[in-house]
C-alpha positions as CSV (number, residue, x, y, z in Angstrom):
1,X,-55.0,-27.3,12.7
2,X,-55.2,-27.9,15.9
3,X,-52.7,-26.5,19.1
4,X,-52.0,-27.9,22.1
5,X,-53.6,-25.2,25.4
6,X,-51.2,-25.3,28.2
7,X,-53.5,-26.0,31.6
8,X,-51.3,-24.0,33.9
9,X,-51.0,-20.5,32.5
10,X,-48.8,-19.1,36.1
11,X,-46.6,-22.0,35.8
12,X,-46.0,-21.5,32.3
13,X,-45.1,-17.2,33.1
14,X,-42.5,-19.0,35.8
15,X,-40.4,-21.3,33.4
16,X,-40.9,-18.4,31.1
17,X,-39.3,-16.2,32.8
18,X,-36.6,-18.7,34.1
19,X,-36.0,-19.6,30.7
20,X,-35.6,-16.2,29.6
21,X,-33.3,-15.1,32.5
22,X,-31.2,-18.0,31.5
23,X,-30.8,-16.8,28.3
24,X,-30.1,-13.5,28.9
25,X,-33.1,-11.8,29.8
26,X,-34.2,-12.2,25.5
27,X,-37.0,-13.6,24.1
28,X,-35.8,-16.7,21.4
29,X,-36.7,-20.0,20.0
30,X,-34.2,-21.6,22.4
31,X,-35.3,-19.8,25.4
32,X,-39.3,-21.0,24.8
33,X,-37.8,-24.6,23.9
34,X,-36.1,-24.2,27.3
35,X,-39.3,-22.9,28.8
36,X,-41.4,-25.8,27.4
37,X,-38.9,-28.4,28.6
38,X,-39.1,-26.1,32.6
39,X,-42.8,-26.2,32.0
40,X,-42.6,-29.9,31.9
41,X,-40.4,-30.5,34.6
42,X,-43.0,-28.3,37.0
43,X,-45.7,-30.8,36.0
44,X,-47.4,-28.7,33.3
45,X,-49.4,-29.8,31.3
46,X,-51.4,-29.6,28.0
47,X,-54.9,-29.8,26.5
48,X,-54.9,-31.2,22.8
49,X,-52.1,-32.4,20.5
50,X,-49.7,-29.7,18.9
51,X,-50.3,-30.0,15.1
52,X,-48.0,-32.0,12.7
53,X,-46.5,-28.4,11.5
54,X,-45.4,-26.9,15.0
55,X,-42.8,-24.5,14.0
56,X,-40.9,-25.1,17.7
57,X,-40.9,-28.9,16.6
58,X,-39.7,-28.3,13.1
59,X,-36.8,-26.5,14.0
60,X,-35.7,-28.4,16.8
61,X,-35.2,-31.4,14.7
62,X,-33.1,-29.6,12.0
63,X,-29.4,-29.7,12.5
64,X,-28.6,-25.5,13.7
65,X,-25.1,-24.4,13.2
66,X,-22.8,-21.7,13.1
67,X,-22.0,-20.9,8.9
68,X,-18.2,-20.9,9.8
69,X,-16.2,-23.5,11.5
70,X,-15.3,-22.4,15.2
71,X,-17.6,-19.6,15.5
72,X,-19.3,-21.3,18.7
73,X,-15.6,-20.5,20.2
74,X,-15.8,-17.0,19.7
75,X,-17.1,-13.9,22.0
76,X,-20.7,-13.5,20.9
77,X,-19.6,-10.2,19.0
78,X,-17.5,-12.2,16.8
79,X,-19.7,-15.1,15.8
80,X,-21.6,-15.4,12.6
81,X,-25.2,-16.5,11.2
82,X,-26.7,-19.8,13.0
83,X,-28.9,-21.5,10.1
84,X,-29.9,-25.1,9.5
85,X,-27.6,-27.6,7.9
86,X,-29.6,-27.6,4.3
87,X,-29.1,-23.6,4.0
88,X,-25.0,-23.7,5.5
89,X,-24.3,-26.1,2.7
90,X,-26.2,-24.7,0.0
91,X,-24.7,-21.0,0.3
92,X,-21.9,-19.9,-2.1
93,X,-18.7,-18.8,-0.3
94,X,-19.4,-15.6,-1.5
95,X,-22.9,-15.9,0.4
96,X,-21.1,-16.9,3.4
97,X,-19.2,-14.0,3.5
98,X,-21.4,-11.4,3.3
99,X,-23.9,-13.1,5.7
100,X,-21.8,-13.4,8.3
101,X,-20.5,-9.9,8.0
102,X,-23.9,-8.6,8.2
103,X,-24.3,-10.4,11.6
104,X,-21.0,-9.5,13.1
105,X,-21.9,-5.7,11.8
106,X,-25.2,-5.7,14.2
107,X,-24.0,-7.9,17.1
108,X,-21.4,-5.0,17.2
109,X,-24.0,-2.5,17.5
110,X,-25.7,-4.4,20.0
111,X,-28.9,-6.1,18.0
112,X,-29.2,-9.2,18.4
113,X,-30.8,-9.9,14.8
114,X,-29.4,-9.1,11.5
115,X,-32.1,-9.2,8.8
116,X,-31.5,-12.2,5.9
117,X,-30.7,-11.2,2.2
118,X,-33.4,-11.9,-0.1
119,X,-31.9,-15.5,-1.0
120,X,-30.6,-16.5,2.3
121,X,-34.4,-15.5,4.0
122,X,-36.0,-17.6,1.2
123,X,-33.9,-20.9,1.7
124,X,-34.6,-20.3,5.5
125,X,-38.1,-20.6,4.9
126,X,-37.9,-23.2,2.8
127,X,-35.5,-25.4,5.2
């Protein structure tokens, strides 16, 4: 499996960074997609192919939502799980519910993550 080397390692710790601070000063999957994207724009480049199963490239192509209608209106305190299209429709309403309780229940303790249930962190894995 091969992975792609970037060539500029200080320009790639500055969109980092900016990518970071733009997100809040955490470390995510949209703040390196946003870093890759800075990285780019600064003229960085890379050193071999990424391989067919890059997990960045994966998920950027799935279809990321909130599990509740509106949620992306609410205070980030309030809003509930973010998972790909195939896992929102495929939990119960039941699921639902207690997913998105666990989330609201750490975001209000100030963690940003809230681990899966059993079933919910398999069909992530398998989306």
């Amino acid at each position: 499996m091969a992975t792609a080397t970037k060539l500029d390692p200080a320009k790639w710790a500055k969109a980092k960074a900016k990518a970071k601070a733009k997100m809040g000063g955490k470390h995510s999957a949209r703040a390196m997609q946003l870093a890759v994207k800075y990285y780019k724009d600064m003229g960085g480049r890379y050193k071999g192919s990424k391989s067919s199963s890059n997990k960045l490239s994966t998920w950027s192509k799935q279809d990321w939502g909130y599990v509740s209608k509106g949620d992306e209106k609410k205070s980030k305190a309030k809003k509930g799980r973010y998972l790909p299209k195939s896992v929102r429709t495929s939990l119960t309403d039941a699921q639902k519910r207690a997913t998105n309780r666990k989330k609201k229940e750490a975001s209000k303790k100030g963690s940003q993550y809230a681990k899966y249930s059993k079933s919910i962190a398999k069909k992530v894995r398998m989306a």
